[in-house]
N, C-alpha and C positions, 0 to 999 in steps of 0.2 A: 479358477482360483484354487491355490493348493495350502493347507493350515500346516503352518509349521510346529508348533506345538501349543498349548493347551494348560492353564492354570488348573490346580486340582478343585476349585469351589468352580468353576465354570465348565471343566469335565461337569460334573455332581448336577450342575442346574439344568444344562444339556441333555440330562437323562430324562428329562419331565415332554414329552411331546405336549406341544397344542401353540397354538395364537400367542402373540405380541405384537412390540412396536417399538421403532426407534427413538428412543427420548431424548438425544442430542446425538449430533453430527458434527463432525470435525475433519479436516483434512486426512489427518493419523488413527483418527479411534470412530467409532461408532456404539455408541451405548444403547443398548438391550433391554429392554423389558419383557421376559419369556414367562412361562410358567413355572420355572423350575428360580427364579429370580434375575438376577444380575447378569450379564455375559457385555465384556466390551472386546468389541471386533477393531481389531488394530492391525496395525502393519509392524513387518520388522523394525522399524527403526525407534519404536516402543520398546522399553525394555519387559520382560518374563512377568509376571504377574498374576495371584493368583486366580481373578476375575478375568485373564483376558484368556484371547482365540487370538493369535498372531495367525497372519495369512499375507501370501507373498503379493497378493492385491488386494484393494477392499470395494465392496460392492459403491456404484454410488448411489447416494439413499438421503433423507433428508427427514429432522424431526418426523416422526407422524407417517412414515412407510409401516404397512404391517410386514411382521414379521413371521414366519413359521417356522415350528421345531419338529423335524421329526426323526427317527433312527440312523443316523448315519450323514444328516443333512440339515442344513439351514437356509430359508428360504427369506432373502430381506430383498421387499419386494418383487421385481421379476427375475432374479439374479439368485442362483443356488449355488453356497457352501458347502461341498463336501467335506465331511467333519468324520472320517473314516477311525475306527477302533486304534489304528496302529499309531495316530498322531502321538507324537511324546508329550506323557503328561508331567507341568512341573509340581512337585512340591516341595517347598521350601525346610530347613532345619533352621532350629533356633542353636547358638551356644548356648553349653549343658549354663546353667546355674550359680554353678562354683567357676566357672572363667567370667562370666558377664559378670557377676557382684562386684568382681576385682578391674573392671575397667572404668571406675569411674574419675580414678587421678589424670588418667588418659583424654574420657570425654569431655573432662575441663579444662585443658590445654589444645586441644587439638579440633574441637567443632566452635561453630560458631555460638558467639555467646549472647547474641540479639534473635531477640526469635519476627516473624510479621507483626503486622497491623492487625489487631482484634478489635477494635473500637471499644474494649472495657472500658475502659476510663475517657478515653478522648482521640482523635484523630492518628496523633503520636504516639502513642506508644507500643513500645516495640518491646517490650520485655511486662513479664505476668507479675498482675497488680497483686499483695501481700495477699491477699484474703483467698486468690485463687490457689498461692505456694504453699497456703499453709494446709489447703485441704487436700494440695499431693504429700504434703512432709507427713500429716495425720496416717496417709491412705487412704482417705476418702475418696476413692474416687469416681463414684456416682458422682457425688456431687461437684470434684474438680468438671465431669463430660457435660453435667449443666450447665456450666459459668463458661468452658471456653467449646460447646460446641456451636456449631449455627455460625459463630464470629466471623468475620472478613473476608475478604472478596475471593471468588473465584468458584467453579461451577462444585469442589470439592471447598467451600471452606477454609480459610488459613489452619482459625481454629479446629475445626474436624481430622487435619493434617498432623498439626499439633497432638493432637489426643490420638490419633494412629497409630503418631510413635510413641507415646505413653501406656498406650495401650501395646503394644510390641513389646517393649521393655518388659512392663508385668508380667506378661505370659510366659517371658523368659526366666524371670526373678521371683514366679507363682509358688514353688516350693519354699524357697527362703521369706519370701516377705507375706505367705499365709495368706494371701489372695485368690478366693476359689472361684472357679472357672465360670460359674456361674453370676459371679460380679463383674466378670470383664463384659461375659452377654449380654449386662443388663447396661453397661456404660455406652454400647452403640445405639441402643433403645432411648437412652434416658438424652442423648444431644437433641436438641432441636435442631434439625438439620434435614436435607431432602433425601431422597431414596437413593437418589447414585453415591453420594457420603455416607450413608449408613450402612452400604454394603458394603464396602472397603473397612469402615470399621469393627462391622462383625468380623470380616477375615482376621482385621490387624487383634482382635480380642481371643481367634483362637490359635496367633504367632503366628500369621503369612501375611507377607507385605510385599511390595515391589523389589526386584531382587537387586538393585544399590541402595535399598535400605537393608537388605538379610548381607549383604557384601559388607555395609560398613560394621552393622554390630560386628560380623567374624571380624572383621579390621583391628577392632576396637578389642576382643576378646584375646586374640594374636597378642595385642600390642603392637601393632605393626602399623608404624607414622604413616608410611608410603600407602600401602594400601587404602589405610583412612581416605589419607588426600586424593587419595584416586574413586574411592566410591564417595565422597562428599561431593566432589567435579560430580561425576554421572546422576549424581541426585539434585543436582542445582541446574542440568537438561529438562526432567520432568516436570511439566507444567510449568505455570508463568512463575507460581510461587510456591508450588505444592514437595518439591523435594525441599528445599527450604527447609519450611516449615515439619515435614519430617523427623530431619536432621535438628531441629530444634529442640522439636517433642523427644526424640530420643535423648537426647540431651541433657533435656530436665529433668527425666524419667531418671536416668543412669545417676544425677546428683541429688533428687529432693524424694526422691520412696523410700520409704522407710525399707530395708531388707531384715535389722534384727532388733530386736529391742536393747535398751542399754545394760549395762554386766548389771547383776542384779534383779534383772525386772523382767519377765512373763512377759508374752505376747499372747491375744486372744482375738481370735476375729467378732466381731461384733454384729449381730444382725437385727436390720429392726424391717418393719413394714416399710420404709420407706428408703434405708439405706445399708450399706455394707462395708465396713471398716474396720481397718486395722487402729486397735487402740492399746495401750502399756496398762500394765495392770502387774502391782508390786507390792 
């Protein structure tokens, strides 16, 4: 089995030797539980990611195989991963600040404008009920990862999908819209949601996500229709619902965060024991 390359939080967790286990199995991915955290063992036809190990086969394994980590090597069940230094590690960029604040006449003509099924309100609905928009239009968004984490089906979450690319957006838009780094850590903590969702979220809170989601924001930063449409496709491959719902979160992100206060009015971040938000103040 040969690793094609390597996300840069899964290099990182790789460095940790000792014991795990497989906590879900899939034809394409193998989810990881190590000491260092997260690692999903995939094949190529996975896209780049900063959580995953692409490898040109994958072992076969099933929930509940232990796993070992040691220098140079990965051991899931009888079956040893060489995980050699020279493998290419990816890590992803964000667009600077000043191009992303200005794609949002863009991301609302050109993505889709129905997000999944969260069951906030009821079986139907497919777009984010008032009270959750108003606590991204606020900044709140501790409290937005309360209301839509944990939500609807899938081993990641709709909702947790949704707040990935919300949380993406922020980390892009953290200089302008006064959101410290330290709020977005706290947004993947604060979802109720399980431990394979919440590593993806911590990545998406320090700007790395799966790269047809870092393809559409540049799309999107560009101005470039074609490219959109073409990293939108590649993120509607991902999962049953989960690039979707992405491409959603970014979405809303890039139309309802606040990035500057209105002419006239101060901006000041807000911190209490229990939350962190952007609030006007004039």
């Amino acid at each position: 089995m040969r690793a094609i390359d390597i996300g840069l939080d899964a290099a990182r967790a790789l460095g940790h030797p000792g014991p795990g286990r497989v906590l879900a199995a899939f034809p394409r991915a193998l989810y990881l539980s190590v000491p260092g955290g997260l690692v999903v063992l995939c094949s190529s036809q996975v896209p780049r990611g900063p959580l995953h190990l692409r490898m040109a086969a994958l072992p076969a394994a099933r929930a509940g195989v232990e796993v070992l980590v040691t220098a140079g090597h990965l051991k899931v069940g009888d079956e040893v991963c060489p995980v050699p230094a020279s493998v290419p590690v990816w890590s992803p960029r964000l667009p600077p600040a000043s191009r992303l604040s200005h794609a949002c006449r863009d991301a609302r003509n050109w993505l889709p404008s129905t997000g999944p099924t969260l069951e906030l309100q009821s079986a139907r609905d497919t777009e984010l009920p008032d009270d959750v928009l108003t606590a991204l239009r606020r900044g709140d968004l501790l409290s937005f990862a309360g209301l839509v984490g944990g939500r609807g089906a899938g081993l990641t979450p709709a909702g947790d999908d949704v707040l990935a690319g919300v949380l993406l957006v922020a980390s892009g838009l953290r200089g302008g819209s006064r959101v410290h780094a330290r709020t977005l850590r706290r947004c993947g903590l604060r979802a109720p949601t399980n431990d394979i969702a919440r590593a993806f979220l911590a990545c998406a809170a320090r700007g790395r996500c799966i790269e047809p989601a870092h393809a559409l924001l540049d799309a999107l930063a560009d101005a470039d229709r074609g490219a959109t449409r073409s990293a939108i496709s590649e993120l509607r491959r991902f999962g049953s619902s989960s690039g979707e719902a992405l491409a959603y979160g970014i979405r809303t992100a890039l139309l309802e965060l606040p990035t500057e206060a209105p002419p006239g009015v101060a901006t000041r971040l807000v911190s209490r024991p229990d939350q962190d938000q952007i609030e006007y103040s004039g």
